[in-house]
N, C-alpha and C positions, 0 to 999 in steps of 0.2 A: 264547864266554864269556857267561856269564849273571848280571847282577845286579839285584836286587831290590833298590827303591827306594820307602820305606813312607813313611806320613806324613811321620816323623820322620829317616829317614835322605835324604828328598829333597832338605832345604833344605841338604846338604853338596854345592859342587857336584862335577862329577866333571872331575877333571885335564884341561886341554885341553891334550895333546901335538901336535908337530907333523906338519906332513905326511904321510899313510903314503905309501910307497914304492910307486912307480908298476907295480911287479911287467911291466916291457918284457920281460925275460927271461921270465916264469913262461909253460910251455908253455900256458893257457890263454888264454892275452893274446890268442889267434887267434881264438880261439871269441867273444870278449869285441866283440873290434872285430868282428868278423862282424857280431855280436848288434846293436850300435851303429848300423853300416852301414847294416842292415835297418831297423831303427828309423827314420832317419832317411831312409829310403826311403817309409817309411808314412807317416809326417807328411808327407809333398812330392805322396805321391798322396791322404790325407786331405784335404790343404789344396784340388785340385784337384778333385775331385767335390764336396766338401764347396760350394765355389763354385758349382759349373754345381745342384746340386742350387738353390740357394737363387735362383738364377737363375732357372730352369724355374721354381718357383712363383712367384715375382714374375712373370714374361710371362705364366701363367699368368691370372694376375686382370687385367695389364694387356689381356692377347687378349677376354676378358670387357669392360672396359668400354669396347674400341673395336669391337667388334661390337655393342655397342647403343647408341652412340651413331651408327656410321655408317647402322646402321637405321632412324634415325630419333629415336633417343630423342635428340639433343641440341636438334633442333628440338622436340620437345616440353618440355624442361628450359628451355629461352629463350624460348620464342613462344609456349609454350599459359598456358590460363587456369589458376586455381589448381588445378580439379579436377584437371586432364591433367597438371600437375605433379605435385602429389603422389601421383597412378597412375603416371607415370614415374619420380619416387622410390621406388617401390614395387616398379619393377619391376627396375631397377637393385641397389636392395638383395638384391631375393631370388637375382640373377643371380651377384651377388658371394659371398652367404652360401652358395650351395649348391657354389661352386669352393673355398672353404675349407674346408666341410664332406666333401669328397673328398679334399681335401691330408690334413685331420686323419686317414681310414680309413688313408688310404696311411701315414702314419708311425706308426699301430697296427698296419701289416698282417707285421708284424716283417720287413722286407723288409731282405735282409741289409748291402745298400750301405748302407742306412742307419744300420745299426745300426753298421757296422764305421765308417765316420764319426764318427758324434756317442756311439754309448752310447745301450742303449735307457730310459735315463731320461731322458736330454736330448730322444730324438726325442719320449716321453710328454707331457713336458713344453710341449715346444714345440707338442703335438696340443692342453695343456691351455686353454695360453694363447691357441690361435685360436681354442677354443670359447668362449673368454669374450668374442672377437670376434663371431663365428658366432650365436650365440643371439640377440643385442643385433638383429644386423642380419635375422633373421628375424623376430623381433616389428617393427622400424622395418617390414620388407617387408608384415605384414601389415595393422598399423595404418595406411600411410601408404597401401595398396591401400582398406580400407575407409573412410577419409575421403572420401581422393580421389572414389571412386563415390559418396560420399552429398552431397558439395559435385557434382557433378555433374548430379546427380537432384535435388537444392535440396531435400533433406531441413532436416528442424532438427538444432542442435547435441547434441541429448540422444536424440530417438530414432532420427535419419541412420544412426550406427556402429551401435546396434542392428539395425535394419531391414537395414542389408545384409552383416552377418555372419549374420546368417538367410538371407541369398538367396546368400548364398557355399558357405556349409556346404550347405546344401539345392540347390546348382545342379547335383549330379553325383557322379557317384561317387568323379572324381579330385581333389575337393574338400575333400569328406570325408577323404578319404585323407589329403591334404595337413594337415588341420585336426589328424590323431590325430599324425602327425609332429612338426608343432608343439608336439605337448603330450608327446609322448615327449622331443625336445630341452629343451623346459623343466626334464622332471625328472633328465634328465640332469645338466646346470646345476646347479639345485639340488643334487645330491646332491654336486658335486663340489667345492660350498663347505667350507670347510678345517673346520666343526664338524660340518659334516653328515658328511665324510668319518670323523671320528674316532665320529662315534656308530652307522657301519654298520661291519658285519664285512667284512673283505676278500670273502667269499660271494657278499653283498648286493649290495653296493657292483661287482660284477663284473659280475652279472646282470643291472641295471640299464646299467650301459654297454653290454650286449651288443645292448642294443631301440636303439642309434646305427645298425645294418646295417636295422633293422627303420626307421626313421625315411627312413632315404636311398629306400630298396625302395616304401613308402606314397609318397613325393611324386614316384617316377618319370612316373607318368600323368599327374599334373596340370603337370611340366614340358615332357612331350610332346606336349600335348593340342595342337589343331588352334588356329596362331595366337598360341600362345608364343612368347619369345622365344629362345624352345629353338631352337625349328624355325623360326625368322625367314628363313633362309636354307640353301641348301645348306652353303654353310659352316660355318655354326653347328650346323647338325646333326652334320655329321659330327665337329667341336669335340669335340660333350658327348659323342654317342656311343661316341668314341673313351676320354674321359675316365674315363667308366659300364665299358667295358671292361678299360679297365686297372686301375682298381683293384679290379673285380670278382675278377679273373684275380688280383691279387696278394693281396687276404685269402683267396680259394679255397684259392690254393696252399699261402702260407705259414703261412697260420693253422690251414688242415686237414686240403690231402691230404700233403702234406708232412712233418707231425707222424705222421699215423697211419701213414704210408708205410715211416717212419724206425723207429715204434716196433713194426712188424711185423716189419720185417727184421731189428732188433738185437736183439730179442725182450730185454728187460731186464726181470729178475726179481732181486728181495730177495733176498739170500745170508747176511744178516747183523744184527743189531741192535746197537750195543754202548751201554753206558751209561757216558756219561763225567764222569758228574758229577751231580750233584744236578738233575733237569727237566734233562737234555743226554744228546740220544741221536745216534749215529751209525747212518746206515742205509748198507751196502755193498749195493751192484748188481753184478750180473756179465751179460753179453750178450755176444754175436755179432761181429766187424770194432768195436768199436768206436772206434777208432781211426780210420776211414771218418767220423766223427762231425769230427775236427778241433779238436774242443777244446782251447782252454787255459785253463793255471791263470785265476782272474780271474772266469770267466764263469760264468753261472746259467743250471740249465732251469726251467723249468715244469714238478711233477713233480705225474703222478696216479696214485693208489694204488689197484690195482683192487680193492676192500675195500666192502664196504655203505656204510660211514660214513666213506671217502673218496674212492669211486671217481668223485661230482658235482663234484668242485672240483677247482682246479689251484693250487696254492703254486709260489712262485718263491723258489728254495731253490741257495744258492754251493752250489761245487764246494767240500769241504776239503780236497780231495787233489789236487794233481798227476794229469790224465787220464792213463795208460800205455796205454790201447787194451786192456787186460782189465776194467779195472770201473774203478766208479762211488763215490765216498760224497760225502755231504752230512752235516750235522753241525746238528741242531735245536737251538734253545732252547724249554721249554716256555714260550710266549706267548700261550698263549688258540687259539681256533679250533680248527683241528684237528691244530696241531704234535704235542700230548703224544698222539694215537692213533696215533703213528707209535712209540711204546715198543711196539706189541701187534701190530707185522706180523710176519709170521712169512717163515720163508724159504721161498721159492717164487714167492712173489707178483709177480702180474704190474704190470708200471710203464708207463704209458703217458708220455711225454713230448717237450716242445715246445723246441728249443735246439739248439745253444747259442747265447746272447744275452750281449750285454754287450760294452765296450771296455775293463774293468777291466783288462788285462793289460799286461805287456812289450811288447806289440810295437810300441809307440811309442816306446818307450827309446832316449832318446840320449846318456845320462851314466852314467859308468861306476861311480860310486859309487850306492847304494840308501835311499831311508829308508821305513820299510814299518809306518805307524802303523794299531793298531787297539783299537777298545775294545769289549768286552761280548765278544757272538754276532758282532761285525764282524771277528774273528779269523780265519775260517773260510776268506775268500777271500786274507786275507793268509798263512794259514799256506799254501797252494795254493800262490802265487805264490812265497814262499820255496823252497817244495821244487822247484820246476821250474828257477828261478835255479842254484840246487843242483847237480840232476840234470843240466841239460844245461852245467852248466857255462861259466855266464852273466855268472858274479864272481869277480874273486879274491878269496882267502881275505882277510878285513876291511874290506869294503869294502860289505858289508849291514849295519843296522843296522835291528833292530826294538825297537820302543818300543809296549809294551802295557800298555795302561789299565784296571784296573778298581776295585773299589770296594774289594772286600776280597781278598788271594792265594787263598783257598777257592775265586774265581770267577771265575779262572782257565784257563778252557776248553783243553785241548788241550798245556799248559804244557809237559807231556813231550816231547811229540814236536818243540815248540819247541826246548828244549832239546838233544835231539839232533841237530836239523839245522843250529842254528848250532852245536854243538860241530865235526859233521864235516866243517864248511865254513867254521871257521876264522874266523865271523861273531859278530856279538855282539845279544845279547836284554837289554833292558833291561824289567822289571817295575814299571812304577808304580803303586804299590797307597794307597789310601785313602780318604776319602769324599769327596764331590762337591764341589764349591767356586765358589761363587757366581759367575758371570765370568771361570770360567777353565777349561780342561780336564787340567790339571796338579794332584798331590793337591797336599795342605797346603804352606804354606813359609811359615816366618817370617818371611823377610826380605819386603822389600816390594821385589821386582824383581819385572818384566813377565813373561809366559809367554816372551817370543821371546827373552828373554835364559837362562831356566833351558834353555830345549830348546837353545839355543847352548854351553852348558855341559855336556849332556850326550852333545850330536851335534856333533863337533868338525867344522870347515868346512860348515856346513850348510847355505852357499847351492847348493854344488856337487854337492848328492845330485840324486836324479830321486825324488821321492815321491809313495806310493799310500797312502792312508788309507779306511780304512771302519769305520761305528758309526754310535752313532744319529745322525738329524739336526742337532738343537743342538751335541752335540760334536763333531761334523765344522764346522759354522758358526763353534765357535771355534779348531779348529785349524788352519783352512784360510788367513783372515789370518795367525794366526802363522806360518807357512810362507813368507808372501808378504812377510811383515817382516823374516823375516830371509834375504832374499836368494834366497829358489826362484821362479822367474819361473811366471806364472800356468800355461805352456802346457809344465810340466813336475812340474806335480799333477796328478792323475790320483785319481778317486773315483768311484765311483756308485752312486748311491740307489736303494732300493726303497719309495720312499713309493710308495702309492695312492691 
């Protein structure tokens, strides 16, 4: 059933009947708790790699600071003069900066544990926020090195740091190297300040992260060089070594032979264009096994378009259909870059890409009722996820509810085919059409109640759903409290961002 809910018909609320009926008979009930089962198998081994992962990096840094303390640096942190201290603060920092700056590769390096854990915007994010550690403590490493040496050498306070960042830079080639690193991390940093980020194109802003493999690779010599704390000991060597290796070995693989590996064998080419709307196009793929891919509803590739004036860049681009192992669509919004030249591909076209990524999906589900919010372009991965629930036969009939947001019905992305798939599954679609409203993500309403009390009005029992939401950032920030207000426990929402 489908109802649409405009400005003016929202503030009427909608009847809250009782219970729906547990459907123990309906022959699908098996499939349901299977569904459930699995679910609740996932979260029990999520929870437990999710652990040992955050483990490993924690001993990670901890094996870092007692290999240079037992080398000697705690006696230099207690008993030396101030130069030898703050050259042992120096050295410390950089020893620590550069094991967080390898955790961060490794949870870019789209490594699939991880991603099937946290969701690759959680693990992004989590890369975001060491680097705001990481940066800090590579300038502490290098300022609190060039003091130290000029307190040492009894320089003055103004020309000391000069004088021996001249005799740092100029001591060597791994120095140097070290020195361009430095300045490649800074502009990292900078770029990934939240104004910088909106004033670069996704393009820009990609290619500038990519000089982080260029950053690690320049300061390998000067971490190995003769007398580091690299190579302080057998042990240590073999430490970073090992470190240097493994995540070399996981951006190799899953960042590029992996991808091109996948996109040779499934060979994926354009079949299709469709226009679904005012700037909204659908592009269908068709290729080889793909079903070998393992996809579900939910998840996003990185899709490159072998075309002149797309074939340089890679967008991360939902699934809107339910995978079936024959083809592929996506579903664009024209937004700037190079979405709108995906109107003018033609069929044939070769597709190279990187996936599938993401934890958007079911297979965390452990509640048998559904709530499946989305607003805009953020429809795409929710309509996915409907049709698979559908298809495999996930829910009983009334027991999904989607509630879709947008500003005016015209834009309305995909509405049809909503329409038919909660018609033939017995499910209901709720249209909530209007303009934007200051502090709230719900349209207009006169009365002066809360969001959690209108969505309780419309979504009867709605602490007892399991809910996935996608849209843009701000209205997912404010519908994700109301979720939490009216009774959906945190670790039963379910969302993910594609900020950059």
């Amino acid at each position: 059933m489908t109802k649409t809910l405009s400005s003016s018909s929202a503030r009427q609320p909608r009847p809250v009947h009782g219970a729906r009926p547990s459907h123990s008979g309906h022959p699908r009930a098996d499939r349901v708790r299977g569904a459930l089962r699995r679910g609740s198998d996932f979260r029990r081994w999520r929870s437990r790699v999710g652990d040992a992962l955050e483990a490993l990096a924690v001993i990670s840094i901890v094996a870092v600071v007692i290999q240079f303390l037992v080398g000697g640096g705690s006696h230099d942190l207690v008993r030396g003069d101030a130069g030898t201290i703050l050259v042992a603060v120096g050295r410390l920092t950089g020893l620590v900066a550069m094991d967080l700056l390898l955790i961060q590769l490794l949870l870019s390096a789209r490594v699939p544990w991880i991603d099937r854990v946290y969701g690759m915007d959680r693990a992004l994010k989590a890369h975001r926020v060491l680097g705001r550690i990481t940066v800090p403590l590579v300038l502490v490493h290098v300022g609190a090195i060039v003091l130290g040496y000029a307190v040492r050498d009894r320089l003055g306070p103004i020309t000391g740091p000069v004088i021996e960042t001249f005799r740092l830079v100029t001591g060597g080639d791994d120095l140097l190297f070290a020195t361009v690193a430095t300045v490649l991390l800074v502009a990292i940093a900078v770029t990934s300040v939240s104004i910088a980020r909106r004033r670069l194109s996704y393009e820009w802003w990609h290619v500038v992260h990519l000089t982080a493999y260029a950053a690690v690779i320049l300061s390998v010599p000067h971490q190995l060089s003769m007398g580091s704390d690299f190579t302080a000991s057998p042990w240590a060597t073999m430490y970073w070594y090992f470190l240097y290796v493994l995540v070399a070995a996981s951006v190799l693989w899953w960042r590029f032979v992996l991808p091109v590996a996948r996109s040779v064998r499934h060979d994926v080419r354009v079949s299709r264009v469709v226009e679904e709307g005012p700037g909204v196009w659908s592009v269908w793929m068709r290729g080889r096994d793909l079903d070998a891919l393992q996809a579900r509803a939910g998840q996003y590739f990185t899709w490159r378009f072998l075309t002149p004036r797309l074939m340089l860049t890679g967008h991360p681009w939902s699934l809107s259909s339910a995978p079936d192992g024959r083809g592929l669509r996506i579903t664009v919004r024209d937004l700037g870059d190079h979405s709108r030249l995906l109107s003018g591909l033609r069929p044939g076209t070769r597709v190279l890409f990187e996936g599938p990524y993401g934890a958007f999906t079911t297979h965390a589900r452990t509640r048998r009722r559904v709530l499946l919010l989305a607003a805009g372009i953020g429809i795409t991965p929710v309509r996915a996820l409907l049709e698979e629930l559908i298809r495999e036969r996930h829910a009983v009939p009334g027991e999904i509810t989607v509630v879709y947001r947008v500003n005016d019905e015209s834009e309305a992305t995909l509405r049809g085919e909503l329409e038919r798939l909660v018609a033939a599954g017995g499910h209901e679609l709720l249209l909530l059409s209007g303009p934007p409203v200051q502090g709230s993500w719900l349209p207009p309403d006169s009365r002066s109640v809360s969001d959690v009390t209108r969505l309780q009005e419309l979504v009867p029992h709605l602490s007892a759903h399991e809910a996935y939401l996608c849209g843009p950032g701000p209205w997912m920030d404010l519908v994700r409290p109301t979720l939490l207000e009216g009774g959906i426990p945190a670790s039963h929402i379910h969302d993910e961002r594609f900020n950059w």
